[in-house]
C-alpha positions as CSV (number, residue, x, y, z in Angstrom):
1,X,-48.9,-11.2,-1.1
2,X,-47.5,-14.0,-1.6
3,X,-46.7,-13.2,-5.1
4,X,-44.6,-10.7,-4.3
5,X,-41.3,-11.0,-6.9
6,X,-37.7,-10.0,-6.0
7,X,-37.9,-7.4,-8.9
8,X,-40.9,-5.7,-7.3
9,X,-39.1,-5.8,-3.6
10,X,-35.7,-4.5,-4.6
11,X,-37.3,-1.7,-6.7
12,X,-39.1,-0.5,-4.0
13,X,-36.0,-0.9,-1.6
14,X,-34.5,1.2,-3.8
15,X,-36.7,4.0,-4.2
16,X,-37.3,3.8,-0.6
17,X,-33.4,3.9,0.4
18,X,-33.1,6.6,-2.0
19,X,-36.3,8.6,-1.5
20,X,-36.3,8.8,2.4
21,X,-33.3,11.2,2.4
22,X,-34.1,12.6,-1.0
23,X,-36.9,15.6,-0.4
24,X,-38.9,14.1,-3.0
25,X,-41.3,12.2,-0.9
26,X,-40.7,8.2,-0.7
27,X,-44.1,7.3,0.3
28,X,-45.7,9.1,-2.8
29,X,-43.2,7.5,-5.1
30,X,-43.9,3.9,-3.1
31,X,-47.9,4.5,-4.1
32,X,-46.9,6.3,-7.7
33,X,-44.5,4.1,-9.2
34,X,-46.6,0.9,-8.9
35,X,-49.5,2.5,-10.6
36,X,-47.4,4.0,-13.5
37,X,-46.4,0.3,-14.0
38,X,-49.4,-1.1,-13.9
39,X,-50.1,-4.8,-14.5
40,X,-49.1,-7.3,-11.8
41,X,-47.1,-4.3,-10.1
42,X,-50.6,-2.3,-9.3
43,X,-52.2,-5.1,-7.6
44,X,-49.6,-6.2,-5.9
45,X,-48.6,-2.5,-4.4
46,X,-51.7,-1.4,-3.4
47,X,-50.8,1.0,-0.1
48,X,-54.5,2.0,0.0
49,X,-56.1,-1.3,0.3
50,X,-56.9,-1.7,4.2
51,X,-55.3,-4.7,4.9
52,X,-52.5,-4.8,2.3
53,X,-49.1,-5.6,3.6
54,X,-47.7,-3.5,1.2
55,X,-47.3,-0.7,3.6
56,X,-45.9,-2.9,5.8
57,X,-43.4,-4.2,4.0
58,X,-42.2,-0.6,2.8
59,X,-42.3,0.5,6.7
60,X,-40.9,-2.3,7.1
61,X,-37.8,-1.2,5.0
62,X,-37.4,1.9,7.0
63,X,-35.3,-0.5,9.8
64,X,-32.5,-1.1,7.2
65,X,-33.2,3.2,6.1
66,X,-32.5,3.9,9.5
67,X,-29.5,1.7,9.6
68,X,-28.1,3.1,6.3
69,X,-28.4,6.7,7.6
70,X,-27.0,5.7,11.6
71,X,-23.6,3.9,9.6
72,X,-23.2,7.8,8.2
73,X,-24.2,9.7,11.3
74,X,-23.0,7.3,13.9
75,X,-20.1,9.5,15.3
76,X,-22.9,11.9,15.7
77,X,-25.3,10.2,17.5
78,X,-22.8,8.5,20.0
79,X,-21.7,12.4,21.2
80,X,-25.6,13.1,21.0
81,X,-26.9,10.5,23.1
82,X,-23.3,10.8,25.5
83,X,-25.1,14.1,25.8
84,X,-28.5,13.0,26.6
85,X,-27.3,10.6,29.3
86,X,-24.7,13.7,31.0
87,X,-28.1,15.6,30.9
88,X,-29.9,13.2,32.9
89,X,-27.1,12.2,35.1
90,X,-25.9,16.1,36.0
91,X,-29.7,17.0,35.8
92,X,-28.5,20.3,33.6
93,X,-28.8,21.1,29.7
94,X,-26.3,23.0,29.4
95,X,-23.8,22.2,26.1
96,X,-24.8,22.2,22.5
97,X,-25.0,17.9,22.7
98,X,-27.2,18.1,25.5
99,X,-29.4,20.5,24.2
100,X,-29.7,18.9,21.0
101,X,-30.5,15.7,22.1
102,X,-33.6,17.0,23.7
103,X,-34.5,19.1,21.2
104,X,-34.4,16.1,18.9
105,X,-36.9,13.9,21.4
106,X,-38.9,17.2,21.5
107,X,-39.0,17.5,18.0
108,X,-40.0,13.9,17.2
109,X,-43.0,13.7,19.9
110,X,-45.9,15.5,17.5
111,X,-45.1,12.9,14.7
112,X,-44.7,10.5,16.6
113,X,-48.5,10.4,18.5
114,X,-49.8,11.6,14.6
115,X,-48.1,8.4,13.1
116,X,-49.7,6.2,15.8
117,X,-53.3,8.1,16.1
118,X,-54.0,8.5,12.6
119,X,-51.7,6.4,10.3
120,X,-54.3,4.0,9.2
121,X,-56.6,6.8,8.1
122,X,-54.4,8.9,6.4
123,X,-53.0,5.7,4.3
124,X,-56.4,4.6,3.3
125,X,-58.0,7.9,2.9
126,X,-55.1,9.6,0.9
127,X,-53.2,6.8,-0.1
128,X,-54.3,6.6,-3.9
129,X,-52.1,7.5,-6.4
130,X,-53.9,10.2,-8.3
131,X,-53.6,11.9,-4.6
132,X,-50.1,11.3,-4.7
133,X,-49.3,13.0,-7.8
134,X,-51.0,16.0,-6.7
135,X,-49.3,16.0,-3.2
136,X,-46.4,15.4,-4.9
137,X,-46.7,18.7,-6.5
138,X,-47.5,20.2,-3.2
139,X,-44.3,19.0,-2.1
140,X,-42.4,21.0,-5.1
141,X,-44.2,24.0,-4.1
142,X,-43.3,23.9,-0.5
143,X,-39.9,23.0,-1.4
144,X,-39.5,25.9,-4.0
145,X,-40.9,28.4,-1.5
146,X,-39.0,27.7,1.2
147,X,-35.5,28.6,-1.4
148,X,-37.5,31.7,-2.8
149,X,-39.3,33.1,0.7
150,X,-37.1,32.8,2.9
151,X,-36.5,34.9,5.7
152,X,-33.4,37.4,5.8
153,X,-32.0,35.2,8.6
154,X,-31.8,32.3,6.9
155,X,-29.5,34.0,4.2
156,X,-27.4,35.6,6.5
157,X,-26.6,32.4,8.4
158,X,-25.9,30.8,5.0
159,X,-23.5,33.4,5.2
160,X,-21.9,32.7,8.2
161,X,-21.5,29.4,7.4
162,X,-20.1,30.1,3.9
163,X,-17.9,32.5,6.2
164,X,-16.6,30.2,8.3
165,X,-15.9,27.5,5.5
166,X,-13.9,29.9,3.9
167,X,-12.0,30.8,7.3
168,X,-10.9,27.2,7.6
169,X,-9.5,26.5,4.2
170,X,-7.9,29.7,4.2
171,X,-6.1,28.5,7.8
172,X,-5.5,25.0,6.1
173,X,-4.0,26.5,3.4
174,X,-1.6,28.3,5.1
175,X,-0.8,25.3,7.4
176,X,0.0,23.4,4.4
177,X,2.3,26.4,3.1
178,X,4.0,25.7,6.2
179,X,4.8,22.3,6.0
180,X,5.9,22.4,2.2
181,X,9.2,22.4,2.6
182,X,9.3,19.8,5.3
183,X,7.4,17.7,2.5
184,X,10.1,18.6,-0.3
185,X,12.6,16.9,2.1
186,X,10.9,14.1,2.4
187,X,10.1,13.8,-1.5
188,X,14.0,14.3,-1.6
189,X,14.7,12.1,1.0
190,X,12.0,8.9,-0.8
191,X,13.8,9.7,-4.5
192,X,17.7,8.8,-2.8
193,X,16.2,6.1,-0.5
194,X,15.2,3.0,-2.8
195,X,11.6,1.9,-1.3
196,X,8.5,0.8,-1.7
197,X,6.7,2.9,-3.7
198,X,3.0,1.3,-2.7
199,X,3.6,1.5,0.8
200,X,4.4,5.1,1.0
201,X,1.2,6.0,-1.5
202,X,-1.1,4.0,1.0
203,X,0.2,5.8,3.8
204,X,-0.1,9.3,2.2
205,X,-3.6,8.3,1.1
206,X,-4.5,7.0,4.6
207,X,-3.6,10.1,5.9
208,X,-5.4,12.0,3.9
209,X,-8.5,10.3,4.3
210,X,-7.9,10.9,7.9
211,X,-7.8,14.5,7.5
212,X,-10.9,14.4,5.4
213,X,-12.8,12.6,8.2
214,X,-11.3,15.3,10.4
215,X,-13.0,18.1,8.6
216,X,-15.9,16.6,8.7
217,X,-16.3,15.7,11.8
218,X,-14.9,19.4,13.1
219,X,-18.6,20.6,10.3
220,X,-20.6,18.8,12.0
221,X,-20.0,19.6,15.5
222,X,-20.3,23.0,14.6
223,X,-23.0,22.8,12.4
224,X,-24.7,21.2,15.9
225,X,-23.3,23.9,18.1
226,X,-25.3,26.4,15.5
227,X,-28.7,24.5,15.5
228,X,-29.1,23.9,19.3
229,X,-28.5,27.9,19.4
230,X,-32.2,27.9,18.3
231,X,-34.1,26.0,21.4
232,X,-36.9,24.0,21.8
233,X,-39.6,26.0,20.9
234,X,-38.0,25.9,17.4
235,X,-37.5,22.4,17.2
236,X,-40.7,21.9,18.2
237,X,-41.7,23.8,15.5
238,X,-39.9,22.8,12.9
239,X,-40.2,18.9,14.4
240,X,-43.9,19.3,14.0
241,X,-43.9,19.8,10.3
242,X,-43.1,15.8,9.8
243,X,-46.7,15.3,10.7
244,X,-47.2,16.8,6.8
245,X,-45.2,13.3,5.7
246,X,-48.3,11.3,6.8
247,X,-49.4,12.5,3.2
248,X,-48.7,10.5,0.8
249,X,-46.9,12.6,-1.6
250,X,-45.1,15.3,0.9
251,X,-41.7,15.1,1.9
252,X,-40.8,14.1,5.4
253,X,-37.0,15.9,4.8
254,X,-38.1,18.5,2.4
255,X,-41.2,20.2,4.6
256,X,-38.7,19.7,7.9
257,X,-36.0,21.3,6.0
258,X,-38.6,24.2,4.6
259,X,-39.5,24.6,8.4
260,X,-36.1,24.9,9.4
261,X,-35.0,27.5,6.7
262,X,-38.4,29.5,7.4
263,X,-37.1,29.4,11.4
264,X,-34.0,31.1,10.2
265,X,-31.5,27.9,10.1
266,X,-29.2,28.0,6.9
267,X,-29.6,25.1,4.3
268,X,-26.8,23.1,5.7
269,X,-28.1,23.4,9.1
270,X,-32.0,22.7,8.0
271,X,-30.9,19.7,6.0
272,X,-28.8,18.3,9.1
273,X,-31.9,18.9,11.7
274,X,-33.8,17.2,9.3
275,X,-31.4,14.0,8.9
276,X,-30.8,13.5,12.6
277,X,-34.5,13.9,13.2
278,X,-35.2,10.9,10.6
279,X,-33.3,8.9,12.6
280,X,-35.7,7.9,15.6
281,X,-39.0,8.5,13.4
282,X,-38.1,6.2,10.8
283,X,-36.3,3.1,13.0
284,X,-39.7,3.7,15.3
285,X,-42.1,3.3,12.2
286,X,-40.1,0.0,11.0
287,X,-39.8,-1.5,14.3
288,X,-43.5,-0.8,15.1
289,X,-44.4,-2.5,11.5
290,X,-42.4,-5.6,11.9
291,X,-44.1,-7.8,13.8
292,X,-47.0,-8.0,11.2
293,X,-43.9,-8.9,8.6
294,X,-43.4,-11.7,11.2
295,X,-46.6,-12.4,11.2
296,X,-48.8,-13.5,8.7
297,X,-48.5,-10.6,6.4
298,X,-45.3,-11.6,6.1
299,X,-45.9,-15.5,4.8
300,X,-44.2,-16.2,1.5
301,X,-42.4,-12.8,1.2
302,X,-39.6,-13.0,3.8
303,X,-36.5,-13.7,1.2
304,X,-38.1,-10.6,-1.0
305,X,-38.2,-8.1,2.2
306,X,-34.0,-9.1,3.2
307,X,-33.4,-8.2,-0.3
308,X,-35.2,-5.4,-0.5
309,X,-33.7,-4.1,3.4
310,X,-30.4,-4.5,2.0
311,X,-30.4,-2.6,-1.3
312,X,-32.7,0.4,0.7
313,X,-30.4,0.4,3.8
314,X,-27.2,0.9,1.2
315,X,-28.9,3.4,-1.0
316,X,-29.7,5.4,2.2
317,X,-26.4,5.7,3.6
318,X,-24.8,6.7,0.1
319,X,-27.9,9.2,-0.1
320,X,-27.6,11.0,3.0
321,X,-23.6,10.7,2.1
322,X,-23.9,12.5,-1.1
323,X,-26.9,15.4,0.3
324,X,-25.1,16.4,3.3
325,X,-22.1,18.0,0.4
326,X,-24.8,18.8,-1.6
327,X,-26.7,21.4,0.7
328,X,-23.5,22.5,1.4
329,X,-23.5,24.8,-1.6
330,X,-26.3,24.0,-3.7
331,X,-30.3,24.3,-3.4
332,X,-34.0,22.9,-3.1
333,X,-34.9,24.2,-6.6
334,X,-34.1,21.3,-8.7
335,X,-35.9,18.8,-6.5
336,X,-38.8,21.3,-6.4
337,X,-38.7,21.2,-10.3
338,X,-38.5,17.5,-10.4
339,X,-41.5,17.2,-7.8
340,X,-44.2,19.4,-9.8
341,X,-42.7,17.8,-13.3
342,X,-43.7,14.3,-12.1
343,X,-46.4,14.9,-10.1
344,X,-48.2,16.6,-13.5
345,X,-47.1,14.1,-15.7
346,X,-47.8,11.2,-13.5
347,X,-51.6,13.0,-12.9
348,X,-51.9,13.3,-16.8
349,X,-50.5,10.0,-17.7
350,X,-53.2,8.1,-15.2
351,X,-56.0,10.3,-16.0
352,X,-55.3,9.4,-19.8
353,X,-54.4,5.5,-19.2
């Protein structure tokens, strides 16, 4: 694979940043894509072929994906594993970090011994890309089920949330009320006072970004406080759907989130379980896979695999950036759409070629 070009690599990276977080599946677009190409791009992307380092190189990727997504969550995951170690050391599971931290290693065991016992077979046996496409499809119908079937608990913690949202910016609204006319005094105050302008724009700015990060953090903690509500049973549960990702085809994010709605966790809180538990499962795949990059799977492709981990680990973190507002508000419909759109016409456009 020594052929491998820089194009090829940073495509991939791409769709493999991108697709990871994305419930569109990034394995089945890693096996799709090069055999829609065709040419030098077929051969040299062949996931199926038993010893190609192809799938090592895209597992390979997942390091920098899991570094992309940690950059976004990492506020997160230092008050989740701060409460995994208080757990161990005061022997109790008693707050929300604590229990989610074990619900996350709970969650992550099934696909964790599926990925190790029966990786290899599911790459070679269902790693073809007519397979893909109709996974693929699969994947759109899970997704477009899990918005259209869901249980009535699942909409009525949508509704809490959307509750709660709404509680906040009616309290910040009224705190800013509050402070207005200390603000017009300071307005009136800047216009007599001759200063610098720029200086007091990058402060207000800096504030407000402050504020933003705030908010956001204050969502997330209780975002967390309402998933570890559910237990481990539940997490097991919905942790054990990943194993459906082995296929080539089905989302590793979409099927957790599906699990998660069908559980009775609104979108927002299905789509966070689902980024926190691609975290460990996708740094363990990478790390597990790069020794044979160091090895001699890896000869003459070294350069191509950086620049591929560095366009995939920034298209991750400005993924998971943008779908964590996204499922905010908004649904699994149009990536269900997209998923049985391509899958067809990707199945019709190889059975023709």
């Amino acid at each position: 694979m020594s052929h491998l070009t820089f194009a090829e690599a940073i495509v991939v990276g791409l769709v493999q940043g991108v697709t990871e977080l994305f419930p569109v599946s990034s394995l089945g677009h890693n096996v799709l894509i090069p055999a829609l190409v065709g040419s030098n791009w077929a051969r040299d992307l062949n996931v199926s072929s038993p010893r190609s380092p192809y799938l090592a190189f895209i597992v390979g990727l997942h390091v920098a994906t899991a570094i992309g997504i940690t950059a976004y969550f990492w506020r997160d995951w230092l008050r989740i594993i701060g409460g995994f170690f208080s757990s161990i050391r005061y022997r109790e599971i008693e707050s929300p970090d604590q229990k989610l931290a074990w619900m996350i290693i709970l969650a992550t065991i099934p696909v964790g011994l599926a990925g190790l016992l029966f990786e290899h077979v599911f790459r070679v046996l269902f790693g073809r890309p007519s397979l893909a496409a109709i996974f693929l499809v699969v994947n759109g119908g899970i997704l477009y089920a899990a918005e259209r079937c869901r249980p009535r608990k699942s909409r009525e913690a949508d509704e809490v949330v959307l509750r709660e949202l709404a509680e906040k910016q009616a309290e910040e609204l009224t705190r800013d009320r509050e402070l207005e006319p200390e603000r017009e005094l300071e307005l009136v105050g800047a216009a007599e006072m001759p200063a610098d302008r720029s200086a007091d724009r990058a402060t207000a700015h800096s504030s407000g970004q402050r504020v933003v990060r705030q908010q956001e953090a204050a969502a997330a903690v209780a975002s967390d406080h309402r998933i570890a509500s559910h237990g481990d049973a539940q997490a097991l549960i919905v942790g054990s759907a990943q194993v459906l990702a082995l296929l080539a085809g089905i989302s590793r994010d979409g099927v957790t989130m599906a699990a998660g709605m069908f559980r009775g966790m609104s979108r927002e809180d299905a789509a966070r379980f689902a980024f926190l538990l691609a975290t460990p499962v996708i740094l363990a795949a990478g790390v597990l896979k790069i020794p044979d990059l160091l090895g001699p799977l890896g000869n003459g492709i070294r350069p191509q695999i950086l620049a591929g981990s560095i366009v995939s680990g920034i298209g991750a973190y400005l993924s998971v950036r943008f779908l964590t507002k996204y499922f905010k508000t908004r649904t699994l419909t149009p990536f269900a759409v997209y998923c049985v759109v391509f899958g067809l016409g990707s199945l019709i456009y190889l059975g023709l070629r």
